[in-house]
ChimeraX commands (.cxc) that place a marker at each C-alpha (Angstrom):
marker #1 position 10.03,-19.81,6.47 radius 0.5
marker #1 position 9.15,-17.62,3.79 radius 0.5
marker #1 position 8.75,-14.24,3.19 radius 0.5
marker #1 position 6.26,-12.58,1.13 radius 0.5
marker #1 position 6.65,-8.94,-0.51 radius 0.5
marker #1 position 3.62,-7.25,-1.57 radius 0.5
marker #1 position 3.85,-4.40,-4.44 radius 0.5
marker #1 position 1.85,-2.26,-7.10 radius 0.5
marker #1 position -0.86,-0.75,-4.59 radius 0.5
marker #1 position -2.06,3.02,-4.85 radius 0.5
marker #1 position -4.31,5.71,-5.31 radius 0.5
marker #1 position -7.16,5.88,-8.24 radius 0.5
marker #1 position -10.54,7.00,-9.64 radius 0.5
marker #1 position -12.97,4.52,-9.50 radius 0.5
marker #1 position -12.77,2.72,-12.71 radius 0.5
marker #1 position -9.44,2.57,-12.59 radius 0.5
marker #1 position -7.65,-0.73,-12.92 radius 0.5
marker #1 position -4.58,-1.81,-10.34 radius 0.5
marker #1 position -2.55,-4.98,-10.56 radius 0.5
marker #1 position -0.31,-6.25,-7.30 radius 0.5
marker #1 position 2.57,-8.74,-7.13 radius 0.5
marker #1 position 2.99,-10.65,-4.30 radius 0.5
marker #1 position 7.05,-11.74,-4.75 radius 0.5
marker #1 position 7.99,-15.35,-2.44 radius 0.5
marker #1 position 10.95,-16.05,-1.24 radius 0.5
marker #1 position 12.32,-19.16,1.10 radius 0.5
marker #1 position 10.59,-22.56,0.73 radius 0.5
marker #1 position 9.30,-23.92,-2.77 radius 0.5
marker #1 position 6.50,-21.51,-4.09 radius 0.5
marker #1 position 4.57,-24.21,-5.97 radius 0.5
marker #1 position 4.03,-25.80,-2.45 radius 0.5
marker #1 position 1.85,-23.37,-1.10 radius 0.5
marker #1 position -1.74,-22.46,-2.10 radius 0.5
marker #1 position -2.04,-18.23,-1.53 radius 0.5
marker #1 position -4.82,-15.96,-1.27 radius 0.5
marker #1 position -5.18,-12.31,-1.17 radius 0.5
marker #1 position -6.92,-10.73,1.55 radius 0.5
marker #1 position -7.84,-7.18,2.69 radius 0.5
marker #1 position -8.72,-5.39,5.41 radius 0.5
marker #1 position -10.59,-1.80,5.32 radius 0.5
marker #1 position -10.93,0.48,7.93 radius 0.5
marker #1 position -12.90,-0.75,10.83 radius 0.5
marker #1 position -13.58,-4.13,9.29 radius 0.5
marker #1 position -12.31,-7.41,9.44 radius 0.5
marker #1 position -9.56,-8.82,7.11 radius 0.5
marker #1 position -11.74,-10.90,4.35 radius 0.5
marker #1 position -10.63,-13.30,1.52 radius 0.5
marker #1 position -10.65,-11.66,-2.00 radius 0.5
marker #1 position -9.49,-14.67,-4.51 radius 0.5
marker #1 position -7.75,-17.70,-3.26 radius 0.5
marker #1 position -5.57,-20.04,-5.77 radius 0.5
marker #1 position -4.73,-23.78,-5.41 radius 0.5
marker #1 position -0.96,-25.09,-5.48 radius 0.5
marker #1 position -1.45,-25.67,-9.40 radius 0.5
marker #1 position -2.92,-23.22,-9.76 radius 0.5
marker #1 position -6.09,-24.83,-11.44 radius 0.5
marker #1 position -8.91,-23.97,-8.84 radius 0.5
marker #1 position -9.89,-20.59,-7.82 radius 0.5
marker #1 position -12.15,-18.93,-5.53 radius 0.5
marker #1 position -13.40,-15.11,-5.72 radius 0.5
marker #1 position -14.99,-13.73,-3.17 radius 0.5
marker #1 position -18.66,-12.28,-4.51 radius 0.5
marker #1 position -17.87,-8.76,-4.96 radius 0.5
marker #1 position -14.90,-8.88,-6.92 radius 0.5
marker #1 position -16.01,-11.62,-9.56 radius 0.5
marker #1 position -15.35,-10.57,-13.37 radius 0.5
marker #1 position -13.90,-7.43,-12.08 radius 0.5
marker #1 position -10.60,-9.27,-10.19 radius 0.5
marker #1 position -8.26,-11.65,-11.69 radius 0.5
marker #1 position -5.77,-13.52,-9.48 radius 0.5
marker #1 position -2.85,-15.39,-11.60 radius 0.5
marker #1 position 0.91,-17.12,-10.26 radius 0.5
marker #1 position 3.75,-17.74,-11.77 radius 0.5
marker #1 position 5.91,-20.61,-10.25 radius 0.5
marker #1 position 8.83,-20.51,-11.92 radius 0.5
marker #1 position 9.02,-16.56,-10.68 radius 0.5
marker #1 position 7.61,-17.18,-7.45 radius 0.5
marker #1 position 5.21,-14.61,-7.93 radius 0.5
marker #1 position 1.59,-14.38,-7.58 radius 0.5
marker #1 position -0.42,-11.45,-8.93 radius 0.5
marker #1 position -3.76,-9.77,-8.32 radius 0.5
marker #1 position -5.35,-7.74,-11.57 radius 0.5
marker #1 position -7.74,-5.70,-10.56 radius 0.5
marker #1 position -10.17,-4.08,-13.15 radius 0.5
marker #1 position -13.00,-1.63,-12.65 radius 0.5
marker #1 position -12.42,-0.54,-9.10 radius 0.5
marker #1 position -14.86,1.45,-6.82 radius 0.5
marker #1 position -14.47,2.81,-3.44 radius 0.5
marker #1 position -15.38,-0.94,-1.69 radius 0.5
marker #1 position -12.29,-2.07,-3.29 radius 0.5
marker #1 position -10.27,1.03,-0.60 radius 0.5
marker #1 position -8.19,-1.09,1.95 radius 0.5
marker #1 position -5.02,-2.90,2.39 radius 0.5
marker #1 position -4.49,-6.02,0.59 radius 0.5
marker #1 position -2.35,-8.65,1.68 radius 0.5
marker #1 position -1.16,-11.90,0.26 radius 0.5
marker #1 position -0.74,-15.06,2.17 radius 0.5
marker #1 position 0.47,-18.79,2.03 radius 0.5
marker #1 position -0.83,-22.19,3.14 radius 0.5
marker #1 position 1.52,-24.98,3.54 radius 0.5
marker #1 position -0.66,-28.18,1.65 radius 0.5
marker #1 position -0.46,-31.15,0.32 radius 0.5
marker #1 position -3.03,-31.15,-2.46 radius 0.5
marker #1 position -2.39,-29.51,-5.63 radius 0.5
marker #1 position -5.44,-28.71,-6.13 radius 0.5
marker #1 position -7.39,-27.24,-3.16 radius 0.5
marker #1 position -7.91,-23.60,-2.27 radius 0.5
marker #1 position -8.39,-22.50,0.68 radius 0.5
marker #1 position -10.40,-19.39,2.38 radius 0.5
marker #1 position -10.30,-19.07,6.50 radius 0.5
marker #1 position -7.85,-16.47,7.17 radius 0.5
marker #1 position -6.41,-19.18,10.15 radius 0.5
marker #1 position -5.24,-21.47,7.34 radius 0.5
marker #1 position -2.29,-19.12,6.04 radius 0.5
marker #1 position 0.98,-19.54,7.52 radius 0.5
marker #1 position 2.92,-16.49,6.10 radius 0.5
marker #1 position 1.84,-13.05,5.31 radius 0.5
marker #1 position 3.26,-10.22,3.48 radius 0.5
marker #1 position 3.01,-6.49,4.88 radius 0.5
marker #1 position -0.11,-5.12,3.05 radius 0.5
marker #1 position -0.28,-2.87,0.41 radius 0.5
marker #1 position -2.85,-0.16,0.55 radius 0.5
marker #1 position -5.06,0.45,-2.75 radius 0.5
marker #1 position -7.58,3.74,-2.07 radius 0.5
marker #1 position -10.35,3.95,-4.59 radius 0.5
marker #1 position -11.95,7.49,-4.91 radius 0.5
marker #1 position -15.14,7.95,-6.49 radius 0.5
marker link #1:1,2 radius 0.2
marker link #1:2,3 radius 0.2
marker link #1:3,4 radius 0.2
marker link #1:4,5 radius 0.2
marker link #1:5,6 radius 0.2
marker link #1:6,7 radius 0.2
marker link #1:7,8 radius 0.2
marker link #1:8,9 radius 0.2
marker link #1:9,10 radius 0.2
marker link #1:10,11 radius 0.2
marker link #1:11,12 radius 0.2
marker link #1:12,13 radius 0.2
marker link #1:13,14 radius 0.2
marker link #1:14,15 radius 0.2
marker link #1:15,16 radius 0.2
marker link #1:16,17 radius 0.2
marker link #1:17,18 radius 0.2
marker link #1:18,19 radius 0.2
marker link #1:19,20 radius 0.2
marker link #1:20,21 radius 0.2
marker link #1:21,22 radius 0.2
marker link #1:22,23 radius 0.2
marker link #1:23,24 radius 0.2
marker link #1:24,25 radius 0.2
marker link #1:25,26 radius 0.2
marker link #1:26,27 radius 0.2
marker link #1:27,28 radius 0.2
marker link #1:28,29 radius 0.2
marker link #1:29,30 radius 0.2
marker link #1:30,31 radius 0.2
marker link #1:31,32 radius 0.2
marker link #1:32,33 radius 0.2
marker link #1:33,34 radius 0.2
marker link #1:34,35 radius 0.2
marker link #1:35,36 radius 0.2
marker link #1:36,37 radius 0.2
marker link #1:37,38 radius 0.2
marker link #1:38,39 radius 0.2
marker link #1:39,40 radius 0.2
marker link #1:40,41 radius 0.2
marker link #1:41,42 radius 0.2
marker link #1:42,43 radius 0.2
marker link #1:43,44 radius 0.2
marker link #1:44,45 radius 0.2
marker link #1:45,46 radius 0.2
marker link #1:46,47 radius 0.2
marker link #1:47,48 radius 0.2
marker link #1:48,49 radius 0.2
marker link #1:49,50 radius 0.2
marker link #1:50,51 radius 0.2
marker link #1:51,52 radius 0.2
marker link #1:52,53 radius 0.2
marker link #1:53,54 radius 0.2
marker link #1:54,55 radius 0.2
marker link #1:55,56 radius 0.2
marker link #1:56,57 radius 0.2
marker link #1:57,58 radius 0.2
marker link #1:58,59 radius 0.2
marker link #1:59,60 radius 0.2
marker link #1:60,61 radius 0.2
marker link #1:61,62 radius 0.2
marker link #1:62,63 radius 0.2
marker link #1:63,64 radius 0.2
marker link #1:64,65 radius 0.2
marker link #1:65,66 radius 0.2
marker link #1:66,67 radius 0.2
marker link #1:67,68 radius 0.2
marker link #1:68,69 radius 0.2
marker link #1:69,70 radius 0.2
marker link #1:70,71 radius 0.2
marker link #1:71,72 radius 0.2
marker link #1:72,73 radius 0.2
marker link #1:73,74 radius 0.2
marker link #1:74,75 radius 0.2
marker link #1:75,76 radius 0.2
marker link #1:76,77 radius 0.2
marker link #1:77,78 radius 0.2
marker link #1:78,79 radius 0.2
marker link #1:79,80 radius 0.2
marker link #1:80,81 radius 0.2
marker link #1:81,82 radius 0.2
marker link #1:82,83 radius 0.2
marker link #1:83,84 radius 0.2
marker link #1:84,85 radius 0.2
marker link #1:85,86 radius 0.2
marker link #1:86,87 radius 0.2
marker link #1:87,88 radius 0.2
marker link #1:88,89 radius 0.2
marker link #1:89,90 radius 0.2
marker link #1:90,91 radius 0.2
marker link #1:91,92 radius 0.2
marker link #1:92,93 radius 0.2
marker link #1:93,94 radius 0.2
marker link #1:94,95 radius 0.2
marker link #1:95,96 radius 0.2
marker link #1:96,97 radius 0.2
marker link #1:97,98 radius 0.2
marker link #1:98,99 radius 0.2
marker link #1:99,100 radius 0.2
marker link #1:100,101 radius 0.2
marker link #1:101,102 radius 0.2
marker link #1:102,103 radius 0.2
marker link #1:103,104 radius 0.2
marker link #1:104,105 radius 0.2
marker link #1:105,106 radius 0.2
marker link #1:106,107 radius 0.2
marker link #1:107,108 radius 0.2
marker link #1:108,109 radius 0.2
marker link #1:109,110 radius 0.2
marker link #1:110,111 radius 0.2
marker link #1:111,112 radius 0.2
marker link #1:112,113 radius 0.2
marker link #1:113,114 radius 0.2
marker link #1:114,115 radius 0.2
marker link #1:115,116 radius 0.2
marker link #1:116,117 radius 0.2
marker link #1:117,118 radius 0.2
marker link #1:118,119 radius 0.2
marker link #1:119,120 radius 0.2
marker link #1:120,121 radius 0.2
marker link #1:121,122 radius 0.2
marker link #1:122,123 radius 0.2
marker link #1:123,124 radius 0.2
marker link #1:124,125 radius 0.2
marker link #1:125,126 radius 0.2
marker link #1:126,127 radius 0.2
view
């Protein structure tokens, strides 16, 4: 079991920079790859940036590349999500999520890979 905590979401301008913590508690952090996702209004909840175990490999989705930067810290079970040079695409409610895996350095995307999910934390983006 383990139980994720999502924090640091709000309201800003467009341009505007956010970052979000994603806090783990339970089983071993550094045995689960994570990923962010979000869901806006009306849409279906997409991958943003996924992270291997390690670490190491990393996937951004398309429209957040050079603008997002995801980032964990084992040791404080914590995995973050800096977000730089937001616009009103970025508006929904971003979630984090863990995989259970054995490879330490594989990432994963499909949304039915994650075992646990944190609550959501809404970011709104006004332009």
């Amino acid at each position: 079991q383990v139980q994720l905590v999502e924090s640091g979401g709000g309201a800003v301008q467009a341009g505007d920079s956010l970052t979000l913590s994603c806090a783990a508690a339970g089983r071993t952090f550094s045995s689960y790859a994570m990923a962010w996702f979000r869901q806006a209004p009306g849409k279906e909840r997409e991958v943003v940036v996924a992270i291997s175990r390690s670490g190491t490999n990393i996937y951004y989705a398309d429209s957040v590349k050079g603008r997002f930067t995801i980032s964990r810290d084992n040791a404080k079970n914590t995995m973050y999500l800096q977000m730089n040079k937001l616009n009103a695409e970025d508006t929904a409610v971003y979630y984090c999520a863990t995989a259970s895996t054995l490879s330490a350095s594989s990432y994963y995307t499909n949304l039915g890979t994650y075992d646990y999910w944190g609550q959501g934390t809404q970011v709104t983006v006004s332009s």
